[in-house]
C-alpha positions in Angstrom: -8.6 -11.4 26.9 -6.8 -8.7 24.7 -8.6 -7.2 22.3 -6.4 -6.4 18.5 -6.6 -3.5 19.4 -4.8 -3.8 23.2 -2.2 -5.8 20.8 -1.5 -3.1 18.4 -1.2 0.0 20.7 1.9 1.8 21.2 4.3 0.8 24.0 3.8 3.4 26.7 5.9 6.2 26.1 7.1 6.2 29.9 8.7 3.0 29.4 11.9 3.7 28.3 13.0 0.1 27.4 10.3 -1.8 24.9 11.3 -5.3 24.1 11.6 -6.9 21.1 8.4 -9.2 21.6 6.3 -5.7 21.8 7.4 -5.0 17.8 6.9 -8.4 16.8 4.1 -8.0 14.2 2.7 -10.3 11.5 -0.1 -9.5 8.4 -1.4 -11.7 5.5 -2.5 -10.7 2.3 -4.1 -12.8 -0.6 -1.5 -12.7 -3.6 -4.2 -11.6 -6.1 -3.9 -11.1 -10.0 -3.1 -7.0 -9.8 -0.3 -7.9 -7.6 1.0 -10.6 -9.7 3.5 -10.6 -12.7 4.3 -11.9 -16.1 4.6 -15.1 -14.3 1.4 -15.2 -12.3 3.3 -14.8 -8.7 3.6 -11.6 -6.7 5.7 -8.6 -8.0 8.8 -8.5 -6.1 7.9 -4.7 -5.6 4.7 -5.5 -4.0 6.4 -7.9 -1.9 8.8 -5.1 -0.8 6.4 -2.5 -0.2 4.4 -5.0 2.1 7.5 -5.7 4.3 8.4 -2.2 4.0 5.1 -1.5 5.2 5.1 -4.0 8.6 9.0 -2.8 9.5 7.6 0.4 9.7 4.9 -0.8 12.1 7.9 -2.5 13.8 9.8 0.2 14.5 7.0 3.1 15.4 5.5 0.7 18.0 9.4 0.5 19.1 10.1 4.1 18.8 7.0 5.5 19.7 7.1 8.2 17.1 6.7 8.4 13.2 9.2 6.1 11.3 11.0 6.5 7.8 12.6 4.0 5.7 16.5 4.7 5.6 17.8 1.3 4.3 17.2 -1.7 2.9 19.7 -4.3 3.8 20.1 -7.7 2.0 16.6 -8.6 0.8 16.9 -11.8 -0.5 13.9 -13.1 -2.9 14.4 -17.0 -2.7 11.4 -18.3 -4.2 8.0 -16.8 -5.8 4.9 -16.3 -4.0 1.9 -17.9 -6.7 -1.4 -15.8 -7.3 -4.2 -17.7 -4.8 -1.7 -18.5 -2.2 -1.4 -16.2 1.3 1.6 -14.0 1.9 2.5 -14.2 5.3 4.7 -10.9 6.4 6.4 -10.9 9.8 8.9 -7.8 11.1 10.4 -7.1 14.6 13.1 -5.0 15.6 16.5 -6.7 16.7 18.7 -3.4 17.0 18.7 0.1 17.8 21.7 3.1 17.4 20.6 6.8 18.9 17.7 7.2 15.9 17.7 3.9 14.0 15.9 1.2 14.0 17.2 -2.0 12.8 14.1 -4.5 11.6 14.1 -8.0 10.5 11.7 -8.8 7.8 10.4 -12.4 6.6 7.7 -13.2 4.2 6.4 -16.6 3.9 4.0 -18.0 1.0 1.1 -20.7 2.7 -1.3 -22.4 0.5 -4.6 -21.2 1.8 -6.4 -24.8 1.6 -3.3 -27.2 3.5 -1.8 -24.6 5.5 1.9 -25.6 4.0 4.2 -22.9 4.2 7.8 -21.8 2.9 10.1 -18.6 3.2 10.3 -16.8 0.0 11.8 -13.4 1.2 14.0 -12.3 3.9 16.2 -8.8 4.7 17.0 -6.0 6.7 15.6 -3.1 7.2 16.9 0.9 9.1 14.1 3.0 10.1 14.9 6.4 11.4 12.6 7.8 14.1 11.3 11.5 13.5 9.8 14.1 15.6 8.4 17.5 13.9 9.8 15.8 10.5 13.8 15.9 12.4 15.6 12.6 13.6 14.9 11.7 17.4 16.3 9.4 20.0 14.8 6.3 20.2 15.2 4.1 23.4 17.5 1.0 24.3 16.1 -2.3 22.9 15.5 -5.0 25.9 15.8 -8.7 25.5 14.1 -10.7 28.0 13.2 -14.1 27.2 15.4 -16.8 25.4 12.7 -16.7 22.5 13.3 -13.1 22.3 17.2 -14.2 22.6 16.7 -16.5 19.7 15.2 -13.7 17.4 18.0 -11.2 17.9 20.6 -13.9 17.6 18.9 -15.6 13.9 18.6 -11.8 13.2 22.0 -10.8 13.8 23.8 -13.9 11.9 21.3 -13.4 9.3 22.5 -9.7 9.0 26.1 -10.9 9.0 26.1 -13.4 6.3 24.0 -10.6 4.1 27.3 -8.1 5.2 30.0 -11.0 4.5 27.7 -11.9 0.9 27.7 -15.2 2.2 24.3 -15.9 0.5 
């Protein structure tokens, strides 16, 4: 059996070809009252910063090297997240160009006590890949299962109705 710590290690950088299931990555945090806001629900900047945070994950485990945040895209906030329910953050990468990293990004609210979940906030994300602090290339993004075919493809027509403002 794999230890979290087998889950979480970087691909091996001899593989030139990670696939998108190897940068799937999840994280829960308990919406608690610092992170909430005049309404008692979670900030949308802490929100950000924690899907900001797992992209990043994302992408290094795709990269293999250091990542930086070069774009938000489309980051819709659809409903809050209350104080005392779970934020559920999930990020994998669906796209690569010669030193970006394209990353989906989801958070979901779950009431800790039933287990009931909804999406509250989804978007977009470009990493850049650095080495010594300057951009690197990053390798080619393999596809290999239809589950990992069904990411890509929600990812991709997600991304295109965020470009067409068709939400």
């Amino acid at each position: 059996m794999k230890t979290a710590t087998d889950l979480l290690r970087l691909p091996d950088k001899s593989r030139t070809m990670p696939s998108l299931a190897e940068t799937h990555l999840t994280n829960r945090y308990r919406v608690l009252p610092n992170h909430a806001n005049n309404y008692d629900t979670a900030h949308g900047g802490i929100v950000m910063k924690w899907l900001d945070e797992i992209g990043a994950m994302a992408a290094m485990r795709f990269a293999g090297n250091p990542c930086v945040t070069a774009r938000m895209d489309g980051l819709n906030f659809r409903r809050p997240i209350p104080v005392g329910d779970t934020a559920l953050m999930e990020a994998y990468v669906y796209g690569a160009g010669r030193t970006s990293i394209r990353v989906r990004v989801r958070a979901e609210r779950e009431n800790p006590t039933t287990g009931e979940t909804q999406v509250t906030t989804e978007g977009h994300f470009v990493f850049v890949a650095l080495d010594g602090g300057e951009p690197t290339p990053v390798p080619e993004l393999t596809v290999e299962t239809d589950a990992e075919r069904e990411l890509r493809d929600a990812a991709l027509d997600d991304a295109d109705r965020d470009a067409a403002g068709e939400r």
